[in-house]
C-alpha positions as a LaTeX table, in Angstrom:
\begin{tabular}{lrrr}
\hline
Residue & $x$ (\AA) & $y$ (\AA) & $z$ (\AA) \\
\hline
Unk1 & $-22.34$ & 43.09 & 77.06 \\
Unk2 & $-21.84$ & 46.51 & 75.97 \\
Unk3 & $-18.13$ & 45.34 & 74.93 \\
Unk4 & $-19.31$ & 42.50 & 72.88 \\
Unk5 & $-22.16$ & 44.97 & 71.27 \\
Unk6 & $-19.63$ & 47.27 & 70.21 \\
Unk7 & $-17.05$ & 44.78 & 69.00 \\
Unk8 & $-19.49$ & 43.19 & 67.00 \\
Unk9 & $-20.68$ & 46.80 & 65.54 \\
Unk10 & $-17.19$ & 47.20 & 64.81 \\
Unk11 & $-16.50$ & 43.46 & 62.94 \\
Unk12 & $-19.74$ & 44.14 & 60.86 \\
Unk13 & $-18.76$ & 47.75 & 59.45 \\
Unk14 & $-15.49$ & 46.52 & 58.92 \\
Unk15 & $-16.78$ & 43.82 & 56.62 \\
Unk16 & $-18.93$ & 45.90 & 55.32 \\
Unk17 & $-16.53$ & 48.51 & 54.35 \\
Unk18 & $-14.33$ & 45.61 & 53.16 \\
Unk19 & $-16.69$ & 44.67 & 50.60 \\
Unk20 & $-17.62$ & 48.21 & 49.42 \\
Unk21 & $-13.63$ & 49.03 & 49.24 \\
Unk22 & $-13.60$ & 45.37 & 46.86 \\
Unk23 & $-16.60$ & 46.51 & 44.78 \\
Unk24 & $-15.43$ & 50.01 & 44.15 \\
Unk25 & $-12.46$ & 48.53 & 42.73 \\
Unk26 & $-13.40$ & 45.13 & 41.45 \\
Unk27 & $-16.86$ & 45.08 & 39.69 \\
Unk28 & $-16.45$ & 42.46 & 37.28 \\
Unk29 & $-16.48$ & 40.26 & 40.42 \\
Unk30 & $-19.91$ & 42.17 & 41.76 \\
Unk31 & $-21.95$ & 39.12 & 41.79 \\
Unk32 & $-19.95$ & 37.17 & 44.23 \\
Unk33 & $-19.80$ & 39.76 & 47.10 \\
Unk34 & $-23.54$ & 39.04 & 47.83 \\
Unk35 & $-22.43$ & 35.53 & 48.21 \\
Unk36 & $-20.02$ & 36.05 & 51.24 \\
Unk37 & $-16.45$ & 36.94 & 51.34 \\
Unk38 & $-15.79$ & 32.95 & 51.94 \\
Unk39 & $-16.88$ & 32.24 & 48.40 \\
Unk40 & $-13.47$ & 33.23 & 47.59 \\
Unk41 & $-11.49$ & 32.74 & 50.70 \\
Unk42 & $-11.73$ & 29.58 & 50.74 \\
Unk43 & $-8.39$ & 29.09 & 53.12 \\
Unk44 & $-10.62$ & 31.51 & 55.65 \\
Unk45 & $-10.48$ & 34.85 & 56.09 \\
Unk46 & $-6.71$ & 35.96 & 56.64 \\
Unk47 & $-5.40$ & 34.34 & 53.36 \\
Unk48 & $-5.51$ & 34.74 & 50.27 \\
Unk49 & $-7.72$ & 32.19 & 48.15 \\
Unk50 & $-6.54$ & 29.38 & 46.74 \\
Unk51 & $-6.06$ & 28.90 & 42.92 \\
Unk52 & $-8.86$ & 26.68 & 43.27 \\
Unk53 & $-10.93$ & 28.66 & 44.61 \\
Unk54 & $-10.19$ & 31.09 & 41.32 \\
Unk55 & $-11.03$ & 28.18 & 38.85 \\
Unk56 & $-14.45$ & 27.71 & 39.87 \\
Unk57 & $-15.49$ & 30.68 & 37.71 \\
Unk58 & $-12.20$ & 30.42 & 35.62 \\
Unk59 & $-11.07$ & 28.40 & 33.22 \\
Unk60 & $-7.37$ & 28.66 & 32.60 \\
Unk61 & $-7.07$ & 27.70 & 28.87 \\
Unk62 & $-9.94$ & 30.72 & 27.82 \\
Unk63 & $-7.85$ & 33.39 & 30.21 \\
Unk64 & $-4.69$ & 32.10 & 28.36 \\
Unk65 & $-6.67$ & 32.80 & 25.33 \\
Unk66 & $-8.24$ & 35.93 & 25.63 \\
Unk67 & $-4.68$ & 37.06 & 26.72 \\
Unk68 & $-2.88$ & 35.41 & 23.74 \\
Unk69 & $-0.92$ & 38.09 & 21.90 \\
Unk70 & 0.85 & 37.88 & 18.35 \\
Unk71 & 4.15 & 38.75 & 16.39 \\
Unk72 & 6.79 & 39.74 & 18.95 \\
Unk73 & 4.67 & 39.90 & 21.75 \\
Unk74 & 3.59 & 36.01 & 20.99 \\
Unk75 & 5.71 & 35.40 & 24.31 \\
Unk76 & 4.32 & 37.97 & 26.88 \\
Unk77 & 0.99 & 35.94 & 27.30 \\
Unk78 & 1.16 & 36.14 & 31.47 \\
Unk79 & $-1.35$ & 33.35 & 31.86 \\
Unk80 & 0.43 & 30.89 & 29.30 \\
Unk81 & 4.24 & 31.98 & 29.75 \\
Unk82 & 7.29 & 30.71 & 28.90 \\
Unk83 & 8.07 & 30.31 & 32.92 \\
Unk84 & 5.21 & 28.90 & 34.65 \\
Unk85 & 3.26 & 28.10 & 31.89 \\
Unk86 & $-0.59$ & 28.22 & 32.55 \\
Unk87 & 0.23 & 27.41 & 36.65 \\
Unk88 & 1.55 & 30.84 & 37.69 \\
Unk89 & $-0.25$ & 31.25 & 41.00 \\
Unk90 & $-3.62$ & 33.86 & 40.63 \\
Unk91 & $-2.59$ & 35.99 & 43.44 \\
Unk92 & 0.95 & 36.89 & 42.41 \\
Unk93 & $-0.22$ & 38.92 & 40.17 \\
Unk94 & $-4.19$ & 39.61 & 41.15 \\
Unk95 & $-5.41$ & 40.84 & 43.88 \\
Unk96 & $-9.21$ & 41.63 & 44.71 \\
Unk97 & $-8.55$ & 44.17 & 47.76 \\
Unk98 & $-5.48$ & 45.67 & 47.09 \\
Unk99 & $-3.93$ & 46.80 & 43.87 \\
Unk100 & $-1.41$ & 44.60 & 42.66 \\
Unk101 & 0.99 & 44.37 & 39.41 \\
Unk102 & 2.05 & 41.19 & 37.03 \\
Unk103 & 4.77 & 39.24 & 38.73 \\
Unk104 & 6.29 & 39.44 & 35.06 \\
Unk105 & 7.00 & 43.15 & 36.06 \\
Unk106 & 9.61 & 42.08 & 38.70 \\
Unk107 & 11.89 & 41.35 & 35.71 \\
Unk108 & 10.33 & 42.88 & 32.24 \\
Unk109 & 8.63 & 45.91 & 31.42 \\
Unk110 & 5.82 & 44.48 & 29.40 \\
Unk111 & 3.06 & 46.27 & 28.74 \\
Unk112 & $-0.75$ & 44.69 & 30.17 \\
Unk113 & $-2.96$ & 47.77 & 29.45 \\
Unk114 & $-6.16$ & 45.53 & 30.41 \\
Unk115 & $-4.19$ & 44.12 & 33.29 \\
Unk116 & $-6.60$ & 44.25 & 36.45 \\
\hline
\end{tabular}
């Protein structure tokens, strides 16, 4: 009994730690840690969420525009490029837990200051 107290103990502080480590570095997505963790993880708890799971509070077409760019950079938009088009998948490039960087930067050096 004492085993299963203290494994439990464990399992909660870990989860809870979890979630503090995502808020401190994620607070635009805040208002879904209250929620549960398997808002998002919707493939359970040792994989990353699907795409779909990403498009229920994100609609593809408005992130492709609000990262359109112009003149030479017309090109560089990472959620509408010239290689995947708008079905690049989320979590090559974001990641809510751990930092991540555009999969774009495996081959360019393009610059994403807002890139998150």
């Amino acid at each position: 009994m004492k085993l299963i107290n203290t494994l439990l103990v464990l399992t909660v502080s870990s989860v809870i730690a979890l979630s503090a480590q995502a808020r401190d570095k994620r607070d635009y997505h805040e208002m879904v840690y209250e929620q549960g963790c398997k808002t998002c993880h919707d493939q359970g708890m040792k994989a990353f969420p699907s795409d779909n799971s990403c498009l229920q509070c994100h609609d593809m077409a408005e992130v492709a525009e609000l990262t359109k760019r112009e003149g030479h950079e017309a090109k560089q938009n990472p959620h509408d490029s010239m290689h995947y088009g708008q079905e690049a998948p989320c979590m090559e490039c974001h990641g809510e837990h751990t930092k991540k960087q555009a999969i774009c930067m495996d081959c360019h050096n393009f610059d994403y200051p807002k890139f998150k």
